[in-house]
N, C-alpha and C positions, 0 to 999 in steps of 0.2 A: 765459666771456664769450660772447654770442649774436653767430653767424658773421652778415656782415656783408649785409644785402639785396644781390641783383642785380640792379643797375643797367643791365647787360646784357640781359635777361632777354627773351624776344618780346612784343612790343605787341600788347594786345588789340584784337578787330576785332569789327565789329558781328554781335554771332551768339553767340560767346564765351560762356562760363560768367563768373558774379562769381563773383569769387575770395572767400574765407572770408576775412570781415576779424573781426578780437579788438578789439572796444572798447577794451581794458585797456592796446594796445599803439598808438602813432602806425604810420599805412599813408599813404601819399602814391600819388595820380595823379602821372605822371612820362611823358614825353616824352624822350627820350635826349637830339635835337636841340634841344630847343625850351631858350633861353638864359633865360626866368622862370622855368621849372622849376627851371634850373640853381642857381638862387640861393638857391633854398630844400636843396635837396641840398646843398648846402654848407653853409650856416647848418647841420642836420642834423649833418653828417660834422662839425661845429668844437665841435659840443656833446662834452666827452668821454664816454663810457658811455653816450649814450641811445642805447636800442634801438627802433628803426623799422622797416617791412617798406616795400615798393615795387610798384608795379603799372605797366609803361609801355602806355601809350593810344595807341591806333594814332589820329591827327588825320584820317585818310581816310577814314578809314571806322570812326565811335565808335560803340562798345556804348552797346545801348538803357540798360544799367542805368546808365552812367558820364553820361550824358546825362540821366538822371532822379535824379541825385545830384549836380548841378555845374550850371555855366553852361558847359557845353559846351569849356570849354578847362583847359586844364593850368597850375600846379599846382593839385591841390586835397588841402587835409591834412584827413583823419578821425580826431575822436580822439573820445572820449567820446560816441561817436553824432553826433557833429556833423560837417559838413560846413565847410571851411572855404576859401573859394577867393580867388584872384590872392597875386601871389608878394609883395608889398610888406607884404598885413595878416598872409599866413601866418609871414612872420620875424620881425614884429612881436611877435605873438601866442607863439612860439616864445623868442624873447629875455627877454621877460616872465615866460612860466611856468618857462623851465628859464635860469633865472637864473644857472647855471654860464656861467664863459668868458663872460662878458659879453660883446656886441659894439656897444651903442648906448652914448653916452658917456652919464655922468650929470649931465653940466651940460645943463639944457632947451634952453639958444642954443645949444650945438655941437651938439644931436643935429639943433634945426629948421635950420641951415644945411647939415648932410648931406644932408637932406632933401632940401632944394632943390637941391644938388649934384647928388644921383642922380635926379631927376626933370629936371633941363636935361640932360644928358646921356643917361637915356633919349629926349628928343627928337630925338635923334641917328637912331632907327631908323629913322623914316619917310625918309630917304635912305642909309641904310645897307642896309635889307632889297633894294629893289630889284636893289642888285649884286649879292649873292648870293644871293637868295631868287626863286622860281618865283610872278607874280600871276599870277592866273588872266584872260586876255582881253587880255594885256598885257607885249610883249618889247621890252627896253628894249637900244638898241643900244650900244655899247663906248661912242662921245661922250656917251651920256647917261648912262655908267655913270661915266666919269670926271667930269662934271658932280657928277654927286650925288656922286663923292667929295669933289670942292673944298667942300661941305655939310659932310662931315664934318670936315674936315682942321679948318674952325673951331672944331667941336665939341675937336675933341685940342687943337688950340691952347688951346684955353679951360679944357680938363683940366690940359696941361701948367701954364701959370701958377698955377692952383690949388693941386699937387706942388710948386713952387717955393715957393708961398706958405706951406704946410705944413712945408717941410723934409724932401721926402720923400727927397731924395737920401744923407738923413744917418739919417733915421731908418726908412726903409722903407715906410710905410702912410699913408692917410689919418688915421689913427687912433695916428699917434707910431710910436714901435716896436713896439705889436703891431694884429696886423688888425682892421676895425675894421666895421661894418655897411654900410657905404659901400662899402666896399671890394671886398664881396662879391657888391653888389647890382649894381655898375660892371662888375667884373670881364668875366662873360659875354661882355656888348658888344666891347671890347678883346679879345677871345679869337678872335672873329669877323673885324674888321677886320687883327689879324696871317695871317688866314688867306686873306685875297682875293687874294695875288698868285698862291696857288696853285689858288682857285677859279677864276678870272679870269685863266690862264694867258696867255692874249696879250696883255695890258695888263701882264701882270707887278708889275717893280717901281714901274710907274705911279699903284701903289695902298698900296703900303706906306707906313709911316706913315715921316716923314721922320726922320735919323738926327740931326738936331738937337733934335727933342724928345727930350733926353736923362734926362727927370724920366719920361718917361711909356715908356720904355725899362726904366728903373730900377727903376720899380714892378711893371713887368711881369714881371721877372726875379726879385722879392721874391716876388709871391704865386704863380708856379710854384713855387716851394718851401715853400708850405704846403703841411701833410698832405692836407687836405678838397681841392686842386685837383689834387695828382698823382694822388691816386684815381676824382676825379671826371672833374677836366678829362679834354681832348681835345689834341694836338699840332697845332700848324696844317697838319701835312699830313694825319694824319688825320681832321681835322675837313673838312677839304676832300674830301678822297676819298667820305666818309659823306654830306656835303649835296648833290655833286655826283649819286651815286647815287639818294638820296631824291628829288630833286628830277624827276632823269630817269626813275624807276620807282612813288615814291609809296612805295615800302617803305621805312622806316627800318631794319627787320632786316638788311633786302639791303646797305644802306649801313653799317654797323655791322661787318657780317660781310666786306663786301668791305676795309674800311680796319682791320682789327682790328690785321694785321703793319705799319702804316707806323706 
């Protein structure tokens, strides 16, 4: 069986050589940090047996060629000569052709109400990035960071009922007892918000998600035990340690390398 891409691996920078990519074989633009990347690496890692390679894209500073093959952001899958970019069509498009381990349901209404699950919920970011993410012209102080959390807490609120709604405390997933498209797509998001008390060190446990939302607790502790998230994912301290660096230096290597032991 073909040894597994490195997802580790240094982020190309603008100057860089393209890497030799095999039509014959899927290659991914990939972002270590970047949580739409992440979705598709996973979707990837849940397929059993496909074999994929990986390239991660320095966001700082992108290669002329990755720029002239993409719309400038990550993910983007190459397969058959074609370019294929944002993470939502790329899983799509992947769920479809490698119809193994299905992950969309096959009833049309449950797959269009996922849908719309994971699009309110990525509404979530535009108050979720500001606490842990660097804008450029733009530093937002502890009361505004904890403002945009009471944003999101809605957002969890709105999740957890959802988990209740489903029976996720009995059965695991969005998607009944085994994972589900939703599931993967969400994921990232929640990976990030368990990780602010450690981003966001003096706010603490000001940011953590409340221990009453015990659905969206549950779920969370379901899918660190899938195989595609222990491989892929990140630990909330490590994840914290790597954005805090990136953040402060612009290299994701650095961040990577500095949080590799936590």
């Amino acid at each position: 069986m073909p040894a597994e891409p490195s997802w580790d691996s240094n982020h190309l920078s603008d100057g860089s050589d393209k890497p030799k990519i095999d039509d014959n074989i899927i290659h991914v633009y990939n972002m270590r940090l970047c949580p739409f990347a992440e979705r598709v690496m996973l979707v990837l890692l849940h397929k059993s047996g496909l074999h994929f390679n990986c390239t991660n894209i320095n966001l700082k500073s992108k290669p002329g060629w990755f720029l002239d093959s993409s719309l400038g952001k990550v993910p983007v899958l190459l397969t058959n000569g074609e370019a294929i970019p944002e993470s939502l069509i790329v899983c799509d498009y992947l769920d479809e052709v490698y119809s193994e381990d299905k992950l969309h349901p096959a009833d049309a209404l449950q797959k269009a109400r996922d849908r719309v699950l994971v699009e309110t919920q990525g509404q979530m970011l535009s108050s979720l990035y500001p606490i842990f993410g660097k804008i450029p012209g733009k530093i937002f102080s502890n009361d505004e960071k904890l403002e945009k959390f009471q944003i999101v807490l809605k957002y969890i609120g709105d999740f957890e009922k959802e988990l209740k709604k489903r029976d996720v405390q009995n059965n695991g997933f969005l998607g009944g007892t085994t994972v589900c498209m939703a599931d993967y797509m969400i994921f990232p998001f929640y990976e990030r918000i368990v990780a602010l008390p450690h981003i966001v060190a003096e706010l603490g446990d000001a940011l953590q998600i409340p221990s009453k939302m015990e659905a969206v607790w549950h779920w969370m502790r379901c899918m660190r035990e899938l195989g595609p998230v222990q491989k892929y994912g990140l630990s909330p301290e490590r994840l914290a340690k790597a954005l805090l660096v990136y953040q402060e230096s612009g290299d994701c290597d650095k961040g990577m390398a500095e949080a590799k032991d936590l």
